[in-house]
Structures are given as C-alpha cells and as structure tokens.
N, CA, C and O of each residue as an XYZ file, in Angstrom:
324
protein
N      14.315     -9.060      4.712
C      13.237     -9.429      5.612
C      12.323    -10.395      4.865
O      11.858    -10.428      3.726
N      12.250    -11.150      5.920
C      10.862    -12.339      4.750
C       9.404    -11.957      5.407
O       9.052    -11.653      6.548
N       8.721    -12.114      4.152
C       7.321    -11.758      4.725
C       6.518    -13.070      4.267
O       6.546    -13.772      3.256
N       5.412    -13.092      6.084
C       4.826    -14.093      5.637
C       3.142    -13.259      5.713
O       2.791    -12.166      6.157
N       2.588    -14.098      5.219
C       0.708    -13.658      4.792
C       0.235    -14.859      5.819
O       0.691    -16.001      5.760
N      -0.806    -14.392      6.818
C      -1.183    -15.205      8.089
C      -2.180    -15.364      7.236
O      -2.504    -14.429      6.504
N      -3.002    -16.903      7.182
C      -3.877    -17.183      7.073
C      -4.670    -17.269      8.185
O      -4.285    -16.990      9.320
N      -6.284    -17.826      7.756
C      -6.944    -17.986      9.083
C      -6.463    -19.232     10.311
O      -6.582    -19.142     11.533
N      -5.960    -20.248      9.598
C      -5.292    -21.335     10.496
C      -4.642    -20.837     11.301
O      -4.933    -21.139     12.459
N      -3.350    -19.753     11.065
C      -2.110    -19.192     11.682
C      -2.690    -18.574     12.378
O      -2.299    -18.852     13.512
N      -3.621    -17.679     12.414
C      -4.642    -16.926     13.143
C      -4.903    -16.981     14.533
O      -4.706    -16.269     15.518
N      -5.535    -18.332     14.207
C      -6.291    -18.963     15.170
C      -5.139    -19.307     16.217
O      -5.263    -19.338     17.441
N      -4.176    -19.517     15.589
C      -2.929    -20.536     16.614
C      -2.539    -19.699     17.910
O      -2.481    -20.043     19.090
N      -2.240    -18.229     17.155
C      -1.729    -17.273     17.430
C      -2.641    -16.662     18.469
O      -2.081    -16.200     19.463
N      -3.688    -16.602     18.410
C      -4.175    -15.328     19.023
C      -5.169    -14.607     18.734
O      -5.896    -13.969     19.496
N      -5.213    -14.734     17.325
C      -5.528    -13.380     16.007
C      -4.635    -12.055     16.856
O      -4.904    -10.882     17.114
N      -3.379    -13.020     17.125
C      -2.537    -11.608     17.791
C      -2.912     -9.994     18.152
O      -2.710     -8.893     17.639
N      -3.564    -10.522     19.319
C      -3.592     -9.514     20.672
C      -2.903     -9.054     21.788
O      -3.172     -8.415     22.805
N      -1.766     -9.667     21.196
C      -0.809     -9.521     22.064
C       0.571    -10.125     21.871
O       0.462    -11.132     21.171
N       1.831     -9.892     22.228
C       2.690    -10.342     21.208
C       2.867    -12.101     21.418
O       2.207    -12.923     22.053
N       4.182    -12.214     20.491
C       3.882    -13.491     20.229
C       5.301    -14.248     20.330
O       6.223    -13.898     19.594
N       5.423    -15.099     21.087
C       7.198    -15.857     20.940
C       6.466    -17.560     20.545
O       5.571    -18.329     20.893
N       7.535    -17.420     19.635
C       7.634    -18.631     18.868
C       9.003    -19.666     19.263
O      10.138    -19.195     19.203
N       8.760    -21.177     19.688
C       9.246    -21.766     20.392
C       9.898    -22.918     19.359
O       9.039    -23.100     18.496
N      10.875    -23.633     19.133
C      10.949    -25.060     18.496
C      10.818    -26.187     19.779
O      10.516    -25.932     20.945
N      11.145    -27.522     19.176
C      10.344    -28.797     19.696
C      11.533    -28.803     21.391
O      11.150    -29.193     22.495
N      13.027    -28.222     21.040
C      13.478    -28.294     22.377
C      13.365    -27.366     23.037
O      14.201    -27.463     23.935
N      12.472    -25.956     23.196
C      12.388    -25.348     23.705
C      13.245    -23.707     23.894
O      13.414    -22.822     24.732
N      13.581    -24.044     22.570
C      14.813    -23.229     21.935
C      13.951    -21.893     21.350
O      13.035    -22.338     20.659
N      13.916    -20.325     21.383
C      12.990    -19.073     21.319
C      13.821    -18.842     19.647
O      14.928    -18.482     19.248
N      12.315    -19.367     18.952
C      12.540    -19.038     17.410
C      12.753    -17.705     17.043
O      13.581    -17.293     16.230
N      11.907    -17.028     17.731
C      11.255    -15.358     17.675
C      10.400    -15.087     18.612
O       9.879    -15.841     19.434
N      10.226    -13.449     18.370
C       9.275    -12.700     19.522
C       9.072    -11.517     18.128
O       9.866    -10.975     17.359
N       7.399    -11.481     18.328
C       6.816    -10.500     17.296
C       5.980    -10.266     18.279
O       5.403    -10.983     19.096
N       6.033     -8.405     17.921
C       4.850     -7.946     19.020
C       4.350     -7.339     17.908
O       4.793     -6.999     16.811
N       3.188     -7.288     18.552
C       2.164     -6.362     17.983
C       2.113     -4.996     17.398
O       2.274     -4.052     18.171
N       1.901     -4.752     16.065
C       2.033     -3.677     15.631
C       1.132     -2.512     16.360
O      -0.088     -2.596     16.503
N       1.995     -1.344     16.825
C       1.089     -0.171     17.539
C       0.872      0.853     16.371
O       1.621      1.148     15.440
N      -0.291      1.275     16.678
C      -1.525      2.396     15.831
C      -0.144      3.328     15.188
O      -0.228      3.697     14.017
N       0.631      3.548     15.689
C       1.307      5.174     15.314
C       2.273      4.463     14.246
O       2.841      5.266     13.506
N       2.615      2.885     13.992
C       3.649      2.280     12.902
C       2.642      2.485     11.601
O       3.236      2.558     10.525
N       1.335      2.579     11.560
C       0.582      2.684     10.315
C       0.542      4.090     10.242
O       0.097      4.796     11.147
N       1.055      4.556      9.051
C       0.893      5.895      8.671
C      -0.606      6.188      8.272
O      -1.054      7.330      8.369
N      -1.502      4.949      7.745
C      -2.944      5.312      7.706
C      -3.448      5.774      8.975
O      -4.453      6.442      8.736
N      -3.257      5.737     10.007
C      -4.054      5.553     11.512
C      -3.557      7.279     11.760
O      -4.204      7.983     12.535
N      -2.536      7.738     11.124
C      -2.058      9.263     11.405
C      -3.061     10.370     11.320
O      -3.828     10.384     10.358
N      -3.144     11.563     12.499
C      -3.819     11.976     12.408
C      -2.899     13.473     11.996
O      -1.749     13.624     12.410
N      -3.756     14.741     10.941
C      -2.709     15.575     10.503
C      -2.457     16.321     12.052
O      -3.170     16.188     13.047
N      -1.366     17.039     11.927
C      -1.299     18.134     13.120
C      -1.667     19.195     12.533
O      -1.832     19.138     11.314
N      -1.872     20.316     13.167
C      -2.302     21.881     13.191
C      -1.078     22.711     13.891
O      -0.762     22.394     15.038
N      -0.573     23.477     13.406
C       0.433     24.304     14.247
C      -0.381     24.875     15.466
O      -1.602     24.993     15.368
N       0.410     25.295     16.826
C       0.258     25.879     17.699
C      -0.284     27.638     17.680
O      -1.104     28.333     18.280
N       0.705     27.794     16.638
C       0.672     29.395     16.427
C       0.013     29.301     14.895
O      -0.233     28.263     14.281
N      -0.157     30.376     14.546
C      -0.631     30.308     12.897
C       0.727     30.917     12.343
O       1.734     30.885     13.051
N       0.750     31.561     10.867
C       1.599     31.733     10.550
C       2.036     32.734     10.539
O       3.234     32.888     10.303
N       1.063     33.937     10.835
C       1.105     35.536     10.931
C       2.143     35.508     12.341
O       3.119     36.229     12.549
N       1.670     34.605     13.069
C       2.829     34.855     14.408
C       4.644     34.671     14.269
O       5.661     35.327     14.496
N       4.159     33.062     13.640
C       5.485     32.877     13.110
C       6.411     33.748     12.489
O       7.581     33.957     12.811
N       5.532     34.395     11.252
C       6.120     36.136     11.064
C       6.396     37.070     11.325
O       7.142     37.868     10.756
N       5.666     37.158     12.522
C       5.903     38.339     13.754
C       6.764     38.054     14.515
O       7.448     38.964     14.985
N       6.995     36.769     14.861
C       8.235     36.890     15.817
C       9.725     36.586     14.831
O      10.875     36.938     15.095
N       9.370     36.042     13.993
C      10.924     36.173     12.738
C      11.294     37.882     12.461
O      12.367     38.404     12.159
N       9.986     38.467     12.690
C      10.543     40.185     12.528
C      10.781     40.768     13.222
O      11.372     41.821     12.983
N      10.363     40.299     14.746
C      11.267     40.781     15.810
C      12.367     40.959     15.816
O      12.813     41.751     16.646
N      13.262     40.289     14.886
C      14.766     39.910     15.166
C      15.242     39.615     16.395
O      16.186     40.284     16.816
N      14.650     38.499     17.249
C      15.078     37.875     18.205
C      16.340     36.824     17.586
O      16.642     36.698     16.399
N      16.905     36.193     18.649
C      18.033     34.997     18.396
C      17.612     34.184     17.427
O      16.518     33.664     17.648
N      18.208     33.874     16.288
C      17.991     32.324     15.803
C      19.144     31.845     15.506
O      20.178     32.499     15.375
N      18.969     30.309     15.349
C      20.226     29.639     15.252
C      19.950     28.842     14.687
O      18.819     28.368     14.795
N      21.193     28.171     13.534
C      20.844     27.359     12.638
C      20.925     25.602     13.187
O      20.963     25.462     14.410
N      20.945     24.572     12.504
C      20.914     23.271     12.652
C      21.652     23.125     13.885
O      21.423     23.055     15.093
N      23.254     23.097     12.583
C      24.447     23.151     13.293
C      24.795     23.688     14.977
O      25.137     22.870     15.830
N      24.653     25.098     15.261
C      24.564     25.421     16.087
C      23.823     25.253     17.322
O      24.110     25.867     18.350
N      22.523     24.118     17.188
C      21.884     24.025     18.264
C      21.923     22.129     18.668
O      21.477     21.457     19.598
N      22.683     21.826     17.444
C      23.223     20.534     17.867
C      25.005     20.712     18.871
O      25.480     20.102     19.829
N      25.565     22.009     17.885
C      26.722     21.843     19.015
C      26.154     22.381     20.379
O      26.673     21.679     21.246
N      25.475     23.139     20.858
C      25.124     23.634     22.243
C      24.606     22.233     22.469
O      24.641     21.852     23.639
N      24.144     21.419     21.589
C      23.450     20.468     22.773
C      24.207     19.015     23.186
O      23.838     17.978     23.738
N      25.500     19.529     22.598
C      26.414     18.402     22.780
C      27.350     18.823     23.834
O      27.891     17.868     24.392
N      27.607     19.693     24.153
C      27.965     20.414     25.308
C      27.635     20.292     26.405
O      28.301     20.491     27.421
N      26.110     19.806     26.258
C      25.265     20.027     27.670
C      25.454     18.447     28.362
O      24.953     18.187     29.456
C-alpha cells in the first residue's frame, strides 16, 4: 500500500474530505475512489464495553450444568442451517 501525507493544498482540493472522494485523469478515466474513514476504523475513537451479566452470573449459570458446546460444534450446526 502507498501512503500519501495530505498537505494543506491537497486539502483544500479535496474537500478537507467530508465526504468521499473519486479521483479522475485528463480523459476521464476513474483513478480511484477513497471514502472517508468511519469513527469505528480508529481504534482511538473505541469505546470499552461492560458485560451484560457480571461474572458471578456467568458462574452460576456454568454451574448449572446446562448445554455447552465448543467452537467446532456450533460452527458445524451452523453450517447445516
């Protein structure tokens, strides 16, 4: 992948890209199409999660001895379906 560093000139040309962007040559020929990076591609912008349950539950229902099933097994049921 080549990376380029936008200066303020490129900037300006562009947009300050707000929106995506197709790049054209002199016959009208589509160089590229760059869209806009969305919030969730920056891992800075991530917000942590919190589990649903805490972990005492999680424990409580692993001691139930209800069904569990490993990787494997819930990829073959779901290849089935």
């Amino acid at each position: 992948m080549i990376r380029i560093t936008v200066d303020d000139e490129l900037r300006k040309k562009f947009g300050d890209f707000k929106q995506d962007v197709e790049l054209y040559d002199e016959a009208g020929r589509v160089l590229g199409r760059f869209q806009i990076s969305a919030p969730w591609t920056d891992p800075d912008q991530w917000e942590p999660l919190t589990p649903e349950i805490s972990q005492e539950e999680i424990e409580r229902r692993l001691a139930e001895g209800g069904a569990t099933f490993t990787t494997a097994q819930v990829i073959e049921r779901l290849s089935k379906l």
